[in-house]
N, C-alpha and C positions, 0 to 999 in steps of 0.2 A: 928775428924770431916771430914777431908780428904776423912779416909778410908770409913766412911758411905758414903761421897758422891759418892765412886768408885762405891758402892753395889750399888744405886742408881740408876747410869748410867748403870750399868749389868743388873737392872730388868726391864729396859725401852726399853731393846734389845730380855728377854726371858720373858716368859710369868709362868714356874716354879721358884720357891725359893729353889728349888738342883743344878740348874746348875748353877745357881750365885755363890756361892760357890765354885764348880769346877773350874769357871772361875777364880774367884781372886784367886785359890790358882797356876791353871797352868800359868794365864800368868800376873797377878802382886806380886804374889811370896805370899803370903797373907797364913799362914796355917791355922788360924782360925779368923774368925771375930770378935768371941767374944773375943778373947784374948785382943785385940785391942782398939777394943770400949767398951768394959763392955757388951752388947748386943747381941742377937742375929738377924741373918738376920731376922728372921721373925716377930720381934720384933721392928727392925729399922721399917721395911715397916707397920707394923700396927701405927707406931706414927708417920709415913705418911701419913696413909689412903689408902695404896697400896697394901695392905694384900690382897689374893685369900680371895674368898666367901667360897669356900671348902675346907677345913682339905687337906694337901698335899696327905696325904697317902689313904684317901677316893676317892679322884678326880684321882690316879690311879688305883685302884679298879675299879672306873666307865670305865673307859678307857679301862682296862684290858676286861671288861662287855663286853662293845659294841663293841670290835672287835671279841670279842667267837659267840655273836649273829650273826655277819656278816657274820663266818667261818659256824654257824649253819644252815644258810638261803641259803648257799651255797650246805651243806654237810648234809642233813637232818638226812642220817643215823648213822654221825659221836656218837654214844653212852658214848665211852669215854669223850667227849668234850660236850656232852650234862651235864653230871655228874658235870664234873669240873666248871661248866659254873653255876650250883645250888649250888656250895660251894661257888661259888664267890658274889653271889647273897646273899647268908648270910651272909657272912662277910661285906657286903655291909650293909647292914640291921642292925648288930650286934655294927657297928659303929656309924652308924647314930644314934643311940639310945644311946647309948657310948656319942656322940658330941651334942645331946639335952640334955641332962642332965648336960654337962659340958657349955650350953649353949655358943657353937660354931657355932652352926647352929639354926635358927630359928625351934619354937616348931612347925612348922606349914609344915615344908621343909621333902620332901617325896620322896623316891627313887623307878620312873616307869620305869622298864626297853624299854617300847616304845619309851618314850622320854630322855632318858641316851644322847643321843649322839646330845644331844642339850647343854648338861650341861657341853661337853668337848670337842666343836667346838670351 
């Protein structure tokens, strides 16, 4: 019990469930959480009610998104980066459909690249 409450106190300072992690392993000596609690971090924070609304790995995806859009509005002619910037959009896409079916995400939850950088403010 302890140890969850460290994780706890680490996800009330970061707003990702990677760097809690990090944190208890660099500076409370901590190698794995689950080892300890039976649990995983993201596991403790859902039987708290403090779980992210988005998949970790999708929310930096988006992230990833709206900063290539940024570089593109900047760099219109940037082609390589326009390319990469539609792979990224589909794996965006590829998951989202991936996490409604595993009913992570609401059937109704829709990834617009105009409004992205609302959803990782």
């Amino acid at each position: 019990m302890a140890k969850e409450k460290d994780c706890l106190q680490v996800h009330y300072h970061t707003i990702e469930q990677f760097p809690i992690g990090v944190i208890l392993r660099d500076s409370h000596g901590i190698p794995q959480v689950r080892f300890l609690t039976g649990n995983k971090i993201l596991r403790i924070l859902k039987c708290r009610g403090l779980a992210p609304t988005i998949p970790e790995d999708l929310y930096h995806l988006i992230k990833k998104a709206v900063s290539m859009r940024k570089h593109l509005e900047k760099n219109r002619k940037d082609k390589d980066t326009k390319f990469r910037f539609l792979l990224v959009e589909s794996k965006i896409h590829r998951l989202a459909r991936y996490y409604k079916r595993k009913r992570q995400l609401p059937s109704n939850w829709k990834y617009e690249s105009g409004t992205a950088a609302a959803l990782v403010a």
